[in-house]
MARBA-3410 file (N, C-alpha, C, O; in Angstrom, 1 decimal):
140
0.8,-1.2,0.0,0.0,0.0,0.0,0.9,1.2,0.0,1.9,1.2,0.8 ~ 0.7,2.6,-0.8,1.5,3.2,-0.7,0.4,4.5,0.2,-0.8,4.4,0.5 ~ 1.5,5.7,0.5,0.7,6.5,1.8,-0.3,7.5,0.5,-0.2,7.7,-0.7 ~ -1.0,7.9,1.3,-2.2,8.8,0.2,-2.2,10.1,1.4,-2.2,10.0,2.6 ~ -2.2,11.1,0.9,-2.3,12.2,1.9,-3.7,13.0,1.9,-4.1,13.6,0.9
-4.3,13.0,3.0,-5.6,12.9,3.5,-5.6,13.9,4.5,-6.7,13.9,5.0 ~ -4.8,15.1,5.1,-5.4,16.1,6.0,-3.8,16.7,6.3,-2.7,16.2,6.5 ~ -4.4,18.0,6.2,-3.0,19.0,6.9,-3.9,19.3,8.3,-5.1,19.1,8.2 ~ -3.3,19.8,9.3,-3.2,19.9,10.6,-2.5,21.4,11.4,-1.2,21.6,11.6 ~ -3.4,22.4,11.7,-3.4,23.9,11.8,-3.4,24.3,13.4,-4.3,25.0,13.7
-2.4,23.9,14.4,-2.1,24.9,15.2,-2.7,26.1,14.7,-2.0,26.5,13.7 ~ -3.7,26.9,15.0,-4.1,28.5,15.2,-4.1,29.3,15.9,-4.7,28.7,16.8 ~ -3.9,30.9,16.6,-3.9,31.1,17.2,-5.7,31.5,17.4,-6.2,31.6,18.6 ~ -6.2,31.8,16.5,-7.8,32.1,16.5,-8.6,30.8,15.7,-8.9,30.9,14.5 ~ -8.8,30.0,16.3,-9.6,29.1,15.0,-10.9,29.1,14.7,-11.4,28.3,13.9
-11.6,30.1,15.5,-12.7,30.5,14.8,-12.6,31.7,13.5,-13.3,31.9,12.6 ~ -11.6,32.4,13.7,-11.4,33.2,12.5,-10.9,32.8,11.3,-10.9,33.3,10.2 ~ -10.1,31.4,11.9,-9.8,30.6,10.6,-10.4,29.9,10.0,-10.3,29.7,8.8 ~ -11.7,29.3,10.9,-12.3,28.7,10.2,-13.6,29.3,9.2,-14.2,28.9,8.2 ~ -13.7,30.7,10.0,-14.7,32.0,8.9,-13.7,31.8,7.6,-14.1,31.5,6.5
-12.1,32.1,7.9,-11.8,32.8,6.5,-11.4,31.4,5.7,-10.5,31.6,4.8 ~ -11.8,29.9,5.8,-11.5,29.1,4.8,-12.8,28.5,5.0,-12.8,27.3,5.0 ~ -14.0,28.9,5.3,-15.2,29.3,4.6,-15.4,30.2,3.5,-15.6,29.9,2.4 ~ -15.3,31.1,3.9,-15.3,32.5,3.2,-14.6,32.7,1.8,-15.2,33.0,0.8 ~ -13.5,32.4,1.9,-12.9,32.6,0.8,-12.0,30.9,-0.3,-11.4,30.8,-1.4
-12.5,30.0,0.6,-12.3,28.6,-0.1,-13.6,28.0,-0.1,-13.5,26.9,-0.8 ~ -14.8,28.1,0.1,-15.8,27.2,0.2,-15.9,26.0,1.2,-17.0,25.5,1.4 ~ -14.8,25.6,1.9,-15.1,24.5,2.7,-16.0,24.9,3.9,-16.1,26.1,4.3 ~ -16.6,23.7,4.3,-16.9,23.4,5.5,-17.5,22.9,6.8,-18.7,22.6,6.8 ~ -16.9,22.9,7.8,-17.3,22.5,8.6,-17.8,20.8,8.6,-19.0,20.7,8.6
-17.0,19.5,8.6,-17.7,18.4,8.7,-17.8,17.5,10.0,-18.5,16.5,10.2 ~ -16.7,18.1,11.2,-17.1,17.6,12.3,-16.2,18.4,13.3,-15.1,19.1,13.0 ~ -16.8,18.3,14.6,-16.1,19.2,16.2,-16.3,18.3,16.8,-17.2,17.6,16.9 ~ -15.1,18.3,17.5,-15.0,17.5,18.9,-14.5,18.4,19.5,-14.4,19.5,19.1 ~ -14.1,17.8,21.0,-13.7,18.4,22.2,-12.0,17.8,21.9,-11.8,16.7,21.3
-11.0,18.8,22.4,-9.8,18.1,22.4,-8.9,19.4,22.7,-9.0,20.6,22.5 ~ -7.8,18.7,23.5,-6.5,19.9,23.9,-7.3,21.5,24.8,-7.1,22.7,25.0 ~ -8.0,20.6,25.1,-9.1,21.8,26.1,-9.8,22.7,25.4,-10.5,23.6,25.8 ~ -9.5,22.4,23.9,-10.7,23.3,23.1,-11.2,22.5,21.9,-10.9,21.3,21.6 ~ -11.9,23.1,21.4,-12.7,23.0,20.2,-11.8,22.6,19.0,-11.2,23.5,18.6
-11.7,20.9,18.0,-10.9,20.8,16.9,-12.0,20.7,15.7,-12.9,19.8,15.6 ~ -11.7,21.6,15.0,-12.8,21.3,13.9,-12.1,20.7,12.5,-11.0,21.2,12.0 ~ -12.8,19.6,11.9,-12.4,19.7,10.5,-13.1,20.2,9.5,-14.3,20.1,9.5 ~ -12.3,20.8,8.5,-12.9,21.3,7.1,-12.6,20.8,5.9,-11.4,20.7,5.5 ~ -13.6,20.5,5.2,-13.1,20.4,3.7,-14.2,21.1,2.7,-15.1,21.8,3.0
-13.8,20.8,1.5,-14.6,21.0,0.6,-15.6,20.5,0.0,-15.1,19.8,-1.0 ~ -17.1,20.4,-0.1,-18.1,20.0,-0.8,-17.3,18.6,-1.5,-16.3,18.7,-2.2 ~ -17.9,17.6,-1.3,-17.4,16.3,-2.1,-16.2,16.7,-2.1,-15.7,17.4,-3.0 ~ -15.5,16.4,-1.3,-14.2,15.9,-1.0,-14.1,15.6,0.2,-13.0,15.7,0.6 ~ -15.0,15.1,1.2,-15.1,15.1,2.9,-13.9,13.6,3.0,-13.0,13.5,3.7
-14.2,13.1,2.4,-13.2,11.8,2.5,-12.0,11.3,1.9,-11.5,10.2,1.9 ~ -11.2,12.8,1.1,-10.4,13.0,0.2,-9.7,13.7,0.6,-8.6,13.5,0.1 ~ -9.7,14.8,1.4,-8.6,15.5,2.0,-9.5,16.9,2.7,-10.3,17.7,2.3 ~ -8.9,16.5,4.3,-9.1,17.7,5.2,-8.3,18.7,5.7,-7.1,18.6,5.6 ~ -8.9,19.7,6.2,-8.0,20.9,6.9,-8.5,20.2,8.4,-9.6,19.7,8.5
-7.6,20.2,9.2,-7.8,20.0,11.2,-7.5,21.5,11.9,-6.4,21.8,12.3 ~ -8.2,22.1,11.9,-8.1,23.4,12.3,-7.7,23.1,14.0,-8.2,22.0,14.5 ~ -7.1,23.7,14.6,-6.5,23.5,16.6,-6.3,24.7,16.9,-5.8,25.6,16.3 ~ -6.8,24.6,18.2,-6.3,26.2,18.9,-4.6,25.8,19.4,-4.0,24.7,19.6 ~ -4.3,27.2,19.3,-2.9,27.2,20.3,-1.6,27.1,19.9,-0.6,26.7,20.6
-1.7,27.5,18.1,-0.8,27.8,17.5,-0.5,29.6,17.5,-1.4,30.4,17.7 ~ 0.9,30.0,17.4,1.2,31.0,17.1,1.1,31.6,15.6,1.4,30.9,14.7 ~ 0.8,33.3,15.4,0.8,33.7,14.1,2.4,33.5,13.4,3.5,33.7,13.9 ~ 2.1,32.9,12.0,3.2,32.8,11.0,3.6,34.3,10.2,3.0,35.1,9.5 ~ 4.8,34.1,10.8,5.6,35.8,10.4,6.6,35.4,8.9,7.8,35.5,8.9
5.8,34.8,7.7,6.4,34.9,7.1,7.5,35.5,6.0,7.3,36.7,5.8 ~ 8.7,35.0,5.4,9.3,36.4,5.1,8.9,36.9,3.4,8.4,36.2,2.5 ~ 9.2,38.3,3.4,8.9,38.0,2.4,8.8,37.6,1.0,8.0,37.7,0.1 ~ 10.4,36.9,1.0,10.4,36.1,0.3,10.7,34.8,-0.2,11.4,34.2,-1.1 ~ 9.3,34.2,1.2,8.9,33.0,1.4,7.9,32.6,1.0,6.9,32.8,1.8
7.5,31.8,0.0,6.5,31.4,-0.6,5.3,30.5,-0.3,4.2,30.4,-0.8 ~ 5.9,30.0,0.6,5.2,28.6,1.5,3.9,28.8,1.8,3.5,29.7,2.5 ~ 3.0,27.8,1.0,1.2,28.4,0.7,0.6,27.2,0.4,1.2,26.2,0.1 ~ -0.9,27.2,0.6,-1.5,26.3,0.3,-2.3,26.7,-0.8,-2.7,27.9,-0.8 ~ -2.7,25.8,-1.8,-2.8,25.9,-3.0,-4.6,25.9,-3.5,-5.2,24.8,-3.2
-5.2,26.5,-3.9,-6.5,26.0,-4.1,-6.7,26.6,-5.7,-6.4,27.7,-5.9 ~ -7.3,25.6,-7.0,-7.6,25.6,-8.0,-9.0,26.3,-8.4,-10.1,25.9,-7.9 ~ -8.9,27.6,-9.4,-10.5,28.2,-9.4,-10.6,27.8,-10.9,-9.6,27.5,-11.5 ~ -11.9,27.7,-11.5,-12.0,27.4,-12.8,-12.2,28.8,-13.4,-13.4,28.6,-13.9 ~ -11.9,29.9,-13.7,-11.1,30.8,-14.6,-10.2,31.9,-14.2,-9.4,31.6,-13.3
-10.1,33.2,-14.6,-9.3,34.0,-14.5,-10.1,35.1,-13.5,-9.5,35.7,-12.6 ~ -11.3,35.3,-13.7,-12.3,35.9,-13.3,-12.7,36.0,-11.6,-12.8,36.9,-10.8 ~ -12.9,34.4,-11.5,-12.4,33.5,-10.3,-11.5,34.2,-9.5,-11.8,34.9,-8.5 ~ -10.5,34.2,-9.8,-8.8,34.7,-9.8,-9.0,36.3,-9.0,-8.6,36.6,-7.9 ~ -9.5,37.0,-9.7,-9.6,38.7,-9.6,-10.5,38.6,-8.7,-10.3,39.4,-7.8
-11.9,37.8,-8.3,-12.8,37.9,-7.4,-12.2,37.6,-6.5,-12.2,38.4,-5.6 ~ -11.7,36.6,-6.2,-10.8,36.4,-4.3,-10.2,37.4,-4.5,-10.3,37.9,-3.4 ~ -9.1,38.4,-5.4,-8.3,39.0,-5.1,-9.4,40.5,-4.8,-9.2,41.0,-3.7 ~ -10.3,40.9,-5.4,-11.0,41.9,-4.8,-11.5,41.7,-3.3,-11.2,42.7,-2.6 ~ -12.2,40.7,-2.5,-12.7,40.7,-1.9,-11.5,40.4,-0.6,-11.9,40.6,0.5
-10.3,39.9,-0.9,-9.0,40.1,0.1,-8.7,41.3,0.5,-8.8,41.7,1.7 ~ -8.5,42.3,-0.9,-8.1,43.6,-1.1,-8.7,43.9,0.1,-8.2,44.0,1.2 ~ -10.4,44.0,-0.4,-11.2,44.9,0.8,-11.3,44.4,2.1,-11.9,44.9,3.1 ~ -10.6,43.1,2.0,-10.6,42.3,3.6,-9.0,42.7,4.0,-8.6,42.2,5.0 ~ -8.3,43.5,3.4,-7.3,43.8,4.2,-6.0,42.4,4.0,-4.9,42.5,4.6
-6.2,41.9,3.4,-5.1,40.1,3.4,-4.6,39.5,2.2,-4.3,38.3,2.0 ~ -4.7,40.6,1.2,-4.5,40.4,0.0,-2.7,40.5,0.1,-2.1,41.4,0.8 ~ -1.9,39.6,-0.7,-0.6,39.8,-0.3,0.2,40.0,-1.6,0.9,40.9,-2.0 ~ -0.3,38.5,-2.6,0.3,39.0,-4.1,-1.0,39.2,-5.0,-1.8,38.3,-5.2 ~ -1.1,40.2,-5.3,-2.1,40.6,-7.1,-2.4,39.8,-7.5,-2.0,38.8,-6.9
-3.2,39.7,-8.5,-2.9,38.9,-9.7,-2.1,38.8,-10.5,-1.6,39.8,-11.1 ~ -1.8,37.3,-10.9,-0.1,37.4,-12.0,-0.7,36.3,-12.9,-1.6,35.5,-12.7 ~ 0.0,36.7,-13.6,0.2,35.3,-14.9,1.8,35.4,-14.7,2.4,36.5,-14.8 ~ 2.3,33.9,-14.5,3.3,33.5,-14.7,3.0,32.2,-15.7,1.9,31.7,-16.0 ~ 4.7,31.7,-16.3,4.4,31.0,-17.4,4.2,29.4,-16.8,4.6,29.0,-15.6
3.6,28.7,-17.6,3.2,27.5,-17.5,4.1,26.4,-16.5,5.2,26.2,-16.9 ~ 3.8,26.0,-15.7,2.5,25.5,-15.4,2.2,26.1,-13.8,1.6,25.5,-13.0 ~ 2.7,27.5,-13.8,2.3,28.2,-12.9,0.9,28.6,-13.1,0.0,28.3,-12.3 ~ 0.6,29.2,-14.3,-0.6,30.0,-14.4,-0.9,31.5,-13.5,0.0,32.2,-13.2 ~ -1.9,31.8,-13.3,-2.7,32.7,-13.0,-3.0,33.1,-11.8,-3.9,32.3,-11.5
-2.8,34.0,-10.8,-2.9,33.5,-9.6,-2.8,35.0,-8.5,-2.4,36.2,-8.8 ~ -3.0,34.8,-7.7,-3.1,35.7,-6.6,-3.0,34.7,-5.0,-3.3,33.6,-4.8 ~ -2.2,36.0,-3.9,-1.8,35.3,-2.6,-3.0,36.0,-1.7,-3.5,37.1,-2.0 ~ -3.3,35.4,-0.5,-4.2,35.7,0.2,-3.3,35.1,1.8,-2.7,34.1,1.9 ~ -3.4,36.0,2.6,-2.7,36.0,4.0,-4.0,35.1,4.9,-5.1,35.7,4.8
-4.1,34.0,5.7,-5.3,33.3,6.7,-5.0,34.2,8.1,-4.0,34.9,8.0 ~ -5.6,34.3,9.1,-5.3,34.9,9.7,-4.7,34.3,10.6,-4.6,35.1,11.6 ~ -4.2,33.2,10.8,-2.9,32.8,11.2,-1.8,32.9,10.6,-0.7,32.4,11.0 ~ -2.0,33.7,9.4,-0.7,34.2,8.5,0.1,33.1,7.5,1.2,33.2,7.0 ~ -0.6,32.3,7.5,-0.5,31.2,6.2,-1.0,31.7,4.8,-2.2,32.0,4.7
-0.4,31.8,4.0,-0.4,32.4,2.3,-1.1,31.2,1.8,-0.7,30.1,2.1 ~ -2.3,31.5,0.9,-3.6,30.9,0.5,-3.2,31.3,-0.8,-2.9,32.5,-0.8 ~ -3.0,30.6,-2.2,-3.0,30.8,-3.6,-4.0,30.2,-4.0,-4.4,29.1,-3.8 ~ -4.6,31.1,-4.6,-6.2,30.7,-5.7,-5.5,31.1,-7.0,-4.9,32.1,-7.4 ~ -5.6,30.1,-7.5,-4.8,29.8,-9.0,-6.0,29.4,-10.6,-7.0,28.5,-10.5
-5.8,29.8,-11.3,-6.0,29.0,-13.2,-5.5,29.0,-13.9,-5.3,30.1,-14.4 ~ -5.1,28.0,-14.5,-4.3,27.3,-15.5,-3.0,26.2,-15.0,-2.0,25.9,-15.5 ~ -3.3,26.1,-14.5,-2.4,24.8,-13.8,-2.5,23.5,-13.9,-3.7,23.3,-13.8 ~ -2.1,22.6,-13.9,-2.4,21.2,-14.2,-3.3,20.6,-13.1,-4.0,19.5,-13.2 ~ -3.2,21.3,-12.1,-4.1,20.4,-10.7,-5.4,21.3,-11.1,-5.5,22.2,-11.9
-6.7,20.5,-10.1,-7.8,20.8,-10.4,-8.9,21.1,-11.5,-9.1,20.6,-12.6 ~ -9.4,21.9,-10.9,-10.6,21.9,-12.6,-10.2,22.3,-13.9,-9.7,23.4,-14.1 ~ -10.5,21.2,-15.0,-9.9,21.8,-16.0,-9.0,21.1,-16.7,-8.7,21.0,-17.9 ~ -8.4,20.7,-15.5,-6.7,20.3,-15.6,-6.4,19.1,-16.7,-5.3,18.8,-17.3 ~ -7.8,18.5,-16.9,-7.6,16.9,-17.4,-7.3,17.3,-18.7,-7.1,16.4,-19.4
-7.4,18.8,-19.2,-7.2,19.1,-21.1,-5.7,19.5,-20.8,-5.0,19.6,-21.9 ~ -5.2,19.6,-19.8,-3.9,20.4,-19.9,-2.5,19.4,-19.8,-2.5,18.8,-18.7 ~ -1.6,19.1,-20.3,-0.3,18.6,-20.2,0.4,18.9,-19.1,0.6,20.0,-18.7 ~ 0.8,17.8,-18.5,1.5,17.6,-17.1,3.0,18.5,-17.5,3.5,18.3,-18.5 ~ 3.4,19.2,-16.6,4.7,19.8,-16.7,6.0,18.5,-17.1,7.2,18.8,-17.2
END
């Protein structure tokens, strides 16, 4: 059997605000809360994907002071360019917008950074080989 990767795991220092802003601005959410480490662990994913890969959101992590020119992000696929500019407006006006919108060359694509409020960098991306779309596009 080889390993399949199934959930990242979020020390936060606010996990209710993290868990607003990857509602908010990823669509996931909320598939189960328990009690644990004296607080509240929630998991998140995305609509049809509950059994395919989760976020473990946890209290009692410190904010990430990333530098800045550290790229280290989690990745999420939008189906166009449009897509792309609407998270990047609605960051803007939320204050957490970090990189623009860019087109870089293939198989980067299209893309914009978004800050979580534990200060984790969020890429909403199109034209990339992962996600929607992707099955017309040639693997790097």
């Amino acid at each position: 059997m080889r390993p399949t990767l199934t959930h990242l795991a979020l020390h936060v220092p606010d996990p209710d605000a993290c868990v607003e802003f990857y509602r908010r601005f990823c669509g996931m959410r909320v598939i189960h809360e328990r009690a644990g480490k004296g607080a509240r662990i929630v998991w998140m994913a995305e609509p049809g994907r509950e059994h395919e890969f989760i976020f473990v959101i946890m209290p009692g992590g410190t904010r990430r002071d990333l530098a800045p020119d550290d790229y280290s992000h989690f990745g999420f696929a939008l189906e166009s360019r449009e897509q792309v500019d609407a998270i990047a407006e609605r960051a803007k006006d939320a204050g957490c917008l970090i990189w623009p919108p860019r087109e870089e060359p293939y198989p980067v694509g299209y893309y914009c950074g978004v800050r979580d409020p534990a200060g984790n960098y969020v890429e909403f991306s199109y034209g990339q080989p992962l996600g929607p779309g992707s099955e017309s596009l040639p693997l790097p």
